[in-house]
Biopython code that builds the backbone (N, CA, C, O; Angstrom):
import numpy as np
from Bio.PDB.StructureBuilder import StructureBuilder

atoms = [
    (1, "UNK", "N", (-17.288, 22.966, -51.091)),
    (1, "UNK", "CA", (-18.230, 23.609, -50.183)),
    (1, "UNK", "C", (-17.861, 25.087, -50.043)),
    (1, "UNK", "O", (-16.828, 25.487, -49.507)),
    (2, "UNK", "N", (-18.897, 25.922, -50.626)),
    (2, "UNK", "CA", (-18.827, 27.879, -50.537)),
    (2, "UNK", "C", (-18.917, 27.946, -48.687)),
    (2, "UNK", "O", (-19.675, 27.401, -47.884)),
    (3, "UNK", "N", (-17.903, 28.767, -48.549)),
    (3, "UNK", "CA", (-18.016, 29.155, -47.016)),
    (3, "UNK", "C", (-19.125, 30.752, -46.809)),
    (3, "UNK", "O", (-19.243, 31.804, -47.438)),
    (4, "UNK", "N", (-19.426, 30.468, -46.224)),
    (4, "UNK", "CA", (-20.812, 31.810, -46.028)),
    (4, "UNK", "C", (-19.736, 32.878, -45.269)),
    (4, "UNK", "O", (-19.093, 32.821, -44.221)),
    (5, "UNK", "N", (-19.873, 33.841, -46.308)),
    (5, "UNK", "CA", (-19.861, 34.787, -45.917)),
    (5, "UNK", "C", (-20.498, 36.581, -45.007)),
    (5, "UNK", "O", (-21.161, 37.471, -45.537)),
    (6, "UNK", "N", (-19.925, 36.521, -43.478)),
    (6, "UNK", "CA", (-20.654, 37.349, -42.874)),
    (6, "UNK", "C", (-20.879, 38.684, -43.123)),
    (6, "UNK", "O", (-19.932, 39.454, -42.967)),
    (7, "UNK", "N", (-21.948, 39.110, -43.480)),
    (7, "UNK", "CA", (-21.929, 40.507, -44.306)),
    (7, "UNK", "C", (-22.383, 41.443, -42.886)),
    (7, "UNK", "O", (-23.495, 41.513, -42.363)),
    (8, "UNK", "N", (-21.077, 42.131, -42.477)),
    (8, "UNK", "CA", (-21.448, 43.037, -41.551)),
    (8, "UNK", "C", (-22.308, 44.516, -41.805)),
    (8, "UNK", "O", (-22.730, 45.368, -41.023)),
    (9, "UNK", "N", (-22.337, 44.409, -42.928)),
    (9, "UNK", "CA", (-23.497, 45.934, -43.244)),
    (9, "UNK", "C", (-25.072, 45.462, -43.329)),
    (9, "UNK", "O", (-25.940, 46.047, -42.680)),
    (10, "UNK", "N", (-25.326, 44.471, -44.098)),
    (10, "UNK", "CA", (-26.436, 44.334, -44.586)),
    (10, "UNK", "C", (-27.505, 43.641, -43.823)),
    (10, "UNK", "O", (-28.706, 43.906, -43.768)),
    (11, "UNK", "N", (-26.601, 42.391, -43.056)),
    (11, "UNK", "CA", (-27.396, 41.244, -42.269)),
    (11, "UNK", "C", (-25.864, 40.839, -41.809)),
    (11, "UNK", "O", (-25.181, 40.097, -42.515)),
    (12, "UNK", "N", (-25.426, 41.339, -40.676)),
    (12, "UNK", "CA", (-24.828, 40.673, -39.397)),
    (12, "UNK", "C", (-25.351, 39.687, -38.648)),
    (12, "UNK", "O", (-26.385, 39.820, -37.993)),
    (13, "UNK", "N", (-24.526, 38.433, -38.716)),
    (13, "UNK", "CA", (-24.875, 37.292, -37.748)),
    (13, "UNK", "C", (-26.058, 37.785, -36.378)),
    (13, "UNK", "O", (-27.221, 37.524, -36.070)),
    (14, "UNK", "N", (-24.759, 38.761, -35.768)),
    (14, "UNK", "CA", (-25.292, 38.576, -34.758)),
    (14, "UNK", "C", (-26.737, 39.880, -34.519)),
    (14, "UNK", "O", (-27.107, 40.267, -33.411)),
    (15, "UNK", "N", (-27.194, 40.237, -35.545)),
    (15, "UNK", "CA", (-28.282, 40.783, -35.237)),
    (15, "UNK", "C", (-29.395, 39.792, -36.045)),
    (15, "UNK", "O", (-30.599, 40.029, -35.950)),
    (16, "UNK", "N", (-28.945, 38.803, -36.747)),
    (16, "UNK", "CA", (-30.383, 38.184, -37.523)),
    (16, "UNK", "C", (-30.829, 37.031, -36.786)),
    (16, "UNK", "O", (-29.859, 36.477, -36.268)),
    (17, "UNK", "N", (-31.828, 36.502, -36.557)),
    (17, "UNK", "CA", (-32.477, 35.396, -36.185)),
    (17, "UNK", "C", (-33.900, 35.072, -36.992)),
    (17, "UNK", "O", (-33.874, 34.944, -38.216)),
    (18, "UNK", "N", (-34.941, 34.968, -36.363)),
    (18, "UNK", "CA", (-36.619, 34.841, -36.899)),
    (18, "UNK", "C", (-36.918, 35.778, -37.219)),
    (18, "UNK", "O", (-37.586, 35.893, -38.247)),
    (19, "UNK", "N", (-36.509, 36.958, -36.392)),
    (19, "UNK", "CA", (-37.008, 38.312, -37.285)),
    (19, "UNK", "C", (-35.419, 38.884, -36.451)),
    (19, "UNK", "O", (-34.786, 38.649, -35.421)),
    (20, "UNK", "N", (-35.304, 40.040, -38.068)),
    (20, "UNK", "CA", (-34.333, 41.253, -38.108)),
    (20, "UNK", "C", (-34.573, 41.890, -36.841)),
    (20, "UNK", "O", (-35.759, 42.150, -36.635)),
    (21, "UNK", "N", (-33.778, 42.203, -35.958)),
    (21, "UNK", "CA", (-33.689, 43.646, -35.198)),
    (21, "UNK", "C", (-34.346, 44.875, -35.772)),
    (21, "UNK", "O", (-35.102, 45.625, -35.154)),
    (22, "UNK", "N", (-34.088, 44.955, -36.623)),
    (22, "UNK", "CA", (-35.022, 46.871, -37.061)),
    (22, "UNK", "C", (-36.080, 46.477, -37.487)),
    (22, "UNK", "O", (-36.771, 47.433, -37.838)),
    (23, "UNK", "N", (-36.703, 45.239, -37.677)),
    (23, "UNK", "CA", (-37.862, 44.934, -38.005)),
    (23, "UNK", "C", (-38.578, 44.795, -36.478)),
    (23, "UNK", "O", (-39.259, 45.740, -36.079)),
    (24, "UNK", "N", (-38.477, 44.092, -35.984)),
    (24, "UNK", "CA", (-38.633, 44.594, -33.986)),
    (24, "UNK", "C", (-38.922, 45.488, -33.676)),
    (24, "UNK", "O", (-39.956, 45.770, -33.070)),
    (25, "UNK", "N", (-37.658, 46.510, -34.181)),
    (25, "UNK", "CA", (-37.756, 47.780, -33.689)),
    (25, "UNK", "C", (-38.830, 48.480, -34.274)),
    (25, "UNK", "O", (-39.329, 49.363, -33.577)),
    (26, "UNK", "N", (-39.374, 48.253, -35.580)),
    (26, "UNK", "CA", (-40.320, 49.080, -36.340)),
    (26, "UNK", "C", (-41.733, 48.287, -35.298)),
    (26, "UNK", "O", (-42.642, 48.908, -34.748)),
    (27, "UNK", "N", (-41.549, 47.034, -35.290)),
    (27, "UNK", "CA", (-43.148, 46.764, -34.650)),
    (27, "UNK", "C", (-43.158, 47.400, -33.115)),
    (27, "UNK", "O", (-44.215, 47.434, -32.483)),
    (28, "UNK", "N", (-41.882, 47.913, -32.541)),
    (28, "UNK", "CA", (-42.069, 47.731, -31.187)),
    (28, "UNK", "C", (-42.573, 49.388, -30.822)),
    (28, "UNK", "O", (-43.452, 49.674, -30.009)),
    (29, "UNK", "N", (-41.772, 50.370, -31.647)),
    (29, "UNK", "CA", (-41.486, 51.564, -31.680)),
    (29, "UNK", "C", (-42.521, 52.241, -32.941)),
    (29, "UNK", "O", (-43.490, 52.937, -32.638)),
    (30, "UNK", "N", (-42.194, 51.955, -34.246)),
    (30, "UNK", "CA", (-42.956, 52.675, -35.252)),
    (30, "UNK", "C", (-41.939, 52.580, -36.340)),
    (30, "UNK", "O", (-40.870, 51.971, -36.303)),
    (31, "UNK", "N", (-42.388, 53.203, -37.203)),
    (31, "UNK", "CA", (-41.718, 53.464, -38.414)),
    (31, "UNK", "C", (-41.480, 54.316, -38.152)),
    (31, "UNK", "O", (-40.265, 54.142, -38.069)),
    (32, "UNK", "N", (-41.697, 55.750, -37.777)),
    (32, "UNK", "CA", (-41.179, 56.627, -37.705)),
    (32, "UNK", "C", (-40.096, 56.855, -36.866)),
    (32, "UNK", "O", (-39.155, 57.546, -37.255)),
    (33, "UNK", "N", (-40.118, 56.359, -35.771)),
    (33, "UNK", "CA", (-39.203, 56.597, -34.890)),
    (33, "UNK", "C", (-37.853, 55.676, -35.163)),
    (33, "UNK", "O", (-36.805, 56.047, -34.635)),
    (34, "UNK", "N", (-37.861, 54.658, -35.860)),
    (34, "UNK", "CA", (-36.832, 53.914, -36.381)),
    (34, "UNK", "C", (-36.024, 54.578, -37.357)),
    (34, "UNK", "O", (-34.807, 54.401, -37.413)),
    (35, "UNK", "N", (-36.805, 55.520, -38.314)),
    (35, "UNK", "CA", (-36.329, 56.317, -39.273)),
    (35, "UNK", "C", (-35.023, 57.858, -38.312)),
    (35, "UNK", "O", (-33.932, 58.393, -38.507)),
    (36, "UNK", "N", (-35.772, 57.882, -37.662)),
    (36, "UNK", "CA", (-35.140, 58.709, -36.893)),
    (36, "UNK", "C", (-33.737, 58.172, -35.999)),
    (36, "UNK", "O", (-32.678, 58.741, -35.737)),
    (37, "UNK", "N", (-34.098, 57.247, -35.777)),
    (37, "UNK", "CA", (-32.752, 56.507, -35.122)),
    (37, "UNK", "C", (-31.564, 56.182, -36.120)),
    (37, "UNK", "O", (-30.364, 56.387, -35.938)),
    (38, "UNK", "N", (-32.140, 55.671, -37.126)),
    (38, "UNK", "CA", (-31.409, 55.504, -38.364)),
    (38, "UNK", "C", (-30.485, 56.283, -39.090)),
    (38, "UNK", "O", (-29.492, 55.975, -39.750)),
    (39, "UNK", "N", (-31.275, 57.857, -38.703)),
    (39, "UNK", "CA", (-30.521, 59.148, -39.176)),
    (39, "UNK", "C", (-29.343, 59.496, -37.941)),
    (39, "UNK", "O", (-28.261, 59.995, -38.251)),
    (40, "UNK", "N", (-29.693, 59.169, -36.526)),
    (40, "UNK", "CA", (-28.542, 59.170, -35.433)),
    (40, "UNK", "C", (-27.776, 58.168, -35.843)),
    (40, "UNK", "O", (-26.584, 58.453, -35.957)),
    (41, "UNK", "N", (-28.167, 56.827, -36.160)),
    (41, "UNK", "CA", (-26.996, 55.773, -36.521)),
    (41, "UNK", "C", (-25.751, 56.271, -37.618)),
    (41, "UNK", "O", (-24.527, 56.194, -37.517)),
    (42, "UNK", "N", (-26.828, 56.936, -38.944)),
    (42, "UNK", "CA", (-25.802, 57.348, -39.733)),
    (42, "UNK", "C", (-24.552, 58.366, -39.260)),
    (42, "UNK", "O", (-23.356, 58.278, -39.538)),
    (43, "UNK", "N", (-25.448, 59.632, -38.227)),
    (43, "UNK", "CA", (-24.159, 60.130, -38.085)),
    (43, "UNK", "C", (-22.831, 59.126, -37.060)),
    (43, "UNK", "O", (-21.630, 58.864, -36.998)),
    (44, "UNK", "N", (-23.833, 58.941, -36.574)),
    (44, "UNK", "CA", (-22.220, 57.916, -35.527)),
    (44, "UNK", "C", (-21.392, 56.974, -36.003)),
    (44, "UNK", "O", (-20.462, 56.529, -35.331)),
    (45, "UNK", "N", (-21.731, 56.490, -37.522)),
    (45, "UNK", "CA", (-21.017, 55.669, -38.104)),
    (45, "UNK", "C", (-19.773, 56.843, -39.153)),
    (45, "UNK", "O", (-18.773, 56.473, -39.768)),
    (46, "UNK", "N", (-20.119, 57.728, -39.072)),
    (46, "UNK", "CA", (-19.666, 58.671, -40.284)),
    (46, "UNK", "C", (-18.613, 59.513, -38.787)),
    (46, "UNK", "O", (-17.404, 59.413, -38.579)),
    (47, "UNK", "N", (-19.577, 60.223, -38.061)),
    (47, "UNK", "CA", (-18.884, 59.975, -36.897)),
    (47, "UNK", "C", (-16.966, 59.918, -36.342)),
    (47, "UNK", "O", (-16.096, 60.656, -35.880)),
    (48, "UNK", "N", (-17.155, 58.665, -36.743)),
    (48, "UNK", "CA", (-15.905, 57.659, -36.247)),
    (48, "UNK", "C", (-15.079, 56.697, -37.200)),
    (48, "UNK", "O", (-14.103, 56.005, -36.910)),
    (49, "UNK", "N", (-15.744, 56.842, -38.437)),
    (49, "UNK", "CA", (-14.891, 55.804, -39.694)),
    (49, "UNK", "C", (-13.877, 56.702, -39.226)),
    (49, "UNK", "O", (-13.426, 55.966, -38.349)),
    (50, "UNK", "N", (-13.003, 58.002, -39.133)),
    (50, "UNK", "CA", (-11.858, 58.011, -39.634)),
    (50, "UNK", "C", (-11.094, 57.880, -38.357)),
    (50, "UNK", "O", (-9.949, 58.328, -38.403)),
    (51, "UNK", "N", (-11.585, 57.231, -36.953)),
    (51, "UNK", "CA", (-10.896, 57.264, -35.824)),
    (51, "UNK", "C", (-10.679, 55.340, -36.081)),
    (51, "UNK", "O", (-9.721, 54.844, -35.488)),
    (52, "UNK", "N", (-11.265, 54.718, -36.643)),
    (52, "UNK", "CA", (-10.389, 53.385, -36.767)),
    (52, "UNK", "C", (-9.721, 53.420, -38.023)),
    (52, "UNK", "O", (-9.960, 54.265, -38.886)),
    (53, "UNK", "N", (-8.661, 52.262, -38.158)),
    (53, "UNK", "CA", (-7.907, 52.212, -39.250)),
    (53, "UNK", "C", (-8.192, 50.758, -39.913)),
    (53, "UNK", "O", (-7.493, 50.473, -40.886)),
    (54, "UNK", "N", (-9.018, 49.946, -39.539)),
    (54, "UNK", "CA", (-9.502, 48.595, -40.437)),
    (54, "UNK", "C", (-11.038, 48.517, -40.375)),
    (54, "UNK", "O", (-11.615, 47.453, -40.600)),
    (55, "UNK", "N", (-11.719, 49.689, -40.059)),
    (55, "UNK", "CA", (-13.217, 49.220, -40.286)),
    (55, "UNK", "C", (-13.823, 50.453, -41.031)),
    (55, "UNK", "O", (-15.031, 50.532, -41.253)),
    (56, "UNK", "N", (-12.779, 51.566, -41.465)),
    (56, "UNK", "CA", (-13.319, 52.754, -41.999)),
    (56, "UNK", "C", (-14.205, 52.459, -42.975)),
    (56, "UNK", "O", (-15.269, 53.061, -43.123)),
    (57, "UNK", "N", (-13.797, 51.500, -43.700)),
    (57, "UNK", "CA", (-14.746, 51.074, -44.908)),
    (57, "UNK", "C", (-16.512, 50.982, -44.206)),
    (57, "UNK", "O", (-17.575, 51.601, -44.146)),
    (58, "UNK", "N", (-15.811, 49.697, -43.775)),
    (58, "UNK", "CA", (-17.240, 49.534, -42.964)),
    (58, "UNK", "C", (-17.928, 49.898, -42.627)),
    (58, "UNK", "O", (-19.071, 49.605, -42.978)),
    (59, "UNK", "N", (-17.555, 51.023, -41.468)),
    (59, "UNK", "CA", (-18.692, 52.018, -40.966)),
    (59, "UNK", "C", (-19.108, 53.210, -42.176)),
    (59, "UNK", "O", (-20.139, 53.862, -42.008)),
    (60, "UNK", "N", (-18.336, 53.423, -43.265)),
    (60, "UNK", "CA", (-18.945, 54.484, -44.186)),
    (60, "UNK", "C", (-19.893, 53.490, -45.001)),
    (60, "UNK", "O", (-20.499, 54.015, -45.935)),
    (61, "UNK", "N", (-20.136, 51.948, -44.752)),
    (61, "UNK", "CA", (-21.085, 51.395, -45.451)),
    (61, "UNK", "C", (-22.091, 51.390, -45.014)),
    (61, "UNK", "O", (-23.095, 51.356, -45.727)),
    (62, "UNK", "N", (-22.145, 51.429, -43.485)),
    (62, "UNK", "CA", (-22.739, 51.143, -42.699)),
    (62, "UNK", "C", (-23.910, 52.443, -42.280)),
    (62, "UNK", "O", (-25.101, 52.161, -42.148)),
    (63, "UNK", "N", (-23.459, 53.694, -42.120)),
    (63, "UNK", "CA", (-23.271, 55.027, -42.578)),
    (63, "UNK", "C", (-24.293, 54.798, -43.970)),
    (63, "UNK", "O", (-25.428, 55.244, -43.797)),
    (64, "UNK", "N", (-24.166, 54.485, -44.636)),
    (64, "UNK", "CA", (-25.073, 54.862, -46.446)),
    (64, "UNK", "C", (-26.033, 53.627, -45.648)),
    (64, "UNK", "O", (-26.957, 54.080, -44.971)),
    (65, "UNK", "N", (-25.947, 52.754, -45.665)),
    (65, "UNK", "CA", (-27.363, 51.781, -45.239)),
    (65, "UNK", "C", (-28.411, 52.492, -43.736)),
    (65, "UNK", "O", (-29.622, 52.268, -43.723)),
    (66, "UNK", "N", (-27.901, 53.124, -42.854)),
    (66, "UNK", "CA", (-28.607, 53.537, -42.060)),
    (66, "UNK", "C", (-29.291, 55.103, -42.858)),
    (66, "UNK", "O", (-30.370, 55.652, -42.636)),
    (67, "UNK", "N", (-28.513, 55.380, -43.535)),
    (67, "UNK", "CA", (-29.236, 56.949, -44.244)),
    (67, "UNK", "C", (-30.039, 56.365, -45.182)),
    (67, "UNK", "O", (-31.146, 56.881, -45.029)),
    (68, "UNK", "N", (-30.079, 55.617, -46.017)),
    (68, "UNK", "CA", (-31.019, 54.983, -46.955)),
    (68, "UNK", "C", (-32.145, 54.452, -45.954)),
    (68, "UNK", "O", (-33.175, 54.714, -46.577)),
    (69, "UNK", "N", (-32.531, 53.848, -44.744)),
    (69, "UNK", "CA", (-33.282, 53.454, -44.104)),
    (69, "UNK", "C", (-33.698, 54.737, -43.411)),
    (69, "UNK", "O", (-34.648, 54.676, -42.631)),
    (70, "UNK", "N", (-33.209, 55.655, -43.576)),
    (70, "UNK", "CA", (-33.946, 56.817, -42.843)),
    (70, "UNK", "C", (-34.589, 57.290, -43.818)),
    (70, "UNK", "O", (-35.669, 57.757, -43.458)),
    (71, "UNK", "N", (-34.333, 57.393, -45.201)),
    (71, "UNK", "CA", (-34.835, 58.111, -45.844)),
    (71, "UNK", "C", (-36.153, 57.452, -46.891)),
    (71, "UNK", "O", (-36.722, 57.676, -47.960)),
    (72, "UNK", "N", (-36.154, 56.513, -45.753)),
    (72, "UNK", "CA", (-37.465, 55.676, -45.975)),
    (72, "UNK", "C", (-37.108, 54.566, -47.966)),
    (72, "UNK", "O", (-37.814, 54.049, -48.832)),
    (73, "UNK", "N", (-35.946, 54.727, -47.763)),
    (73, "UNK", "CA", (-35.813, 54.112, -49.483)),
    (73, "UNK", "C", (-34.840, 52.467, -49.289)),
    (73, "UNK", "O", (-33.978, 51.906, -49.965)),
    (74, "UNK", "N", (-35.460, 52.197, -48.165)),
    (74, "UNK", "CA", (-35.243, 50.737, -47.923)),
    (74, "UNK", "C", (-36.317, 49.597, -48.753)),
    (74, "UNK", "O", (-37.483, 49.287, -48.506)),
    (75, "UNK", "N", (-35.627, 49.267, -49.534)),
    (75, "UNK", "CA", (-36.467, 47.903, -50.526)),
    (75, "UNK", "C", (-37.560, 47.262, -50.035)),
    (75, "UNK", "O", (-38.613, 47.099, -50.652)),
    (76, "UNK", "N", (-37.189, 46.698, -48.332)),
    (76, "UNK", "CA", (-38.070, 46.022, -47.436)),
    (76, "UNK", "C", (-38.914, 47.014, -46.256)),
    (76, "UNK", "O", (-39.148, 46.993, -45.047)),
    (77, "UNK", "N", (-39.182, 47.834, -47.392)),
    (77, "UNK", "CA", (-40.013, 48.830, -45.829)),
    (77, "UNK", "C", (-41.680, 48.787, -47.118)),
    (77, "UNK", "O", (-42.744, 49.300, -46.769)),
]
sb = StructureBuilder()
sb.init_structure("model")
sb.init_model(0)
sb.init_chain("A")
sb.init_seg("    ")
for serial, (resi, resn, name, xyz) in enumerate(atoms, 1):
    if name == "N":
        sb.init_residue(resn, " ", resi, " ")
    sb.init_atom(name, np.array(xyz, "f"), 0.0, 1.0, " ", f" {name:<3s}", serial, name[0])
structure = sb.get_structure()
């Protein structure tokens, strides 16, 4: 039995259910304005990678997936 692995950049547990969070956010808010948040997300992840010492990775992944969603070159938009 493969144990599932939690992918904290792409689809985090705790933001997925019936529908994605930024998919919410696009019906609730807009596309545009999600794009824009996306570009604040990136900096705050870029931000702070080098103030932790076990998630730097992470947040510079995290960081390229919120700038790719700002820059409207998300697969699912």
């Amino acid at each position: 039995m493969t144990k599932k692995i939690d992918d904290q950049v792409n689809s985090p547990k705790h933001y997925t259910g019936d529908i994605e969070c930024i998919d919410a956010m696009v019906s609730a808010f807009g596309e545009e304005q999600v794009r824009i948040y996306s570009k604040l997300n990136a900096f705050k992840y870029l931000w702070r990678c080098d103030k932790k010492h076990t998630k730097s990775k992470t947040d510079l992944q995290k960081a390229r997936w919120y700038t790719i969603r700002a820059a409207g070159l998300d697969p699912r938009i």
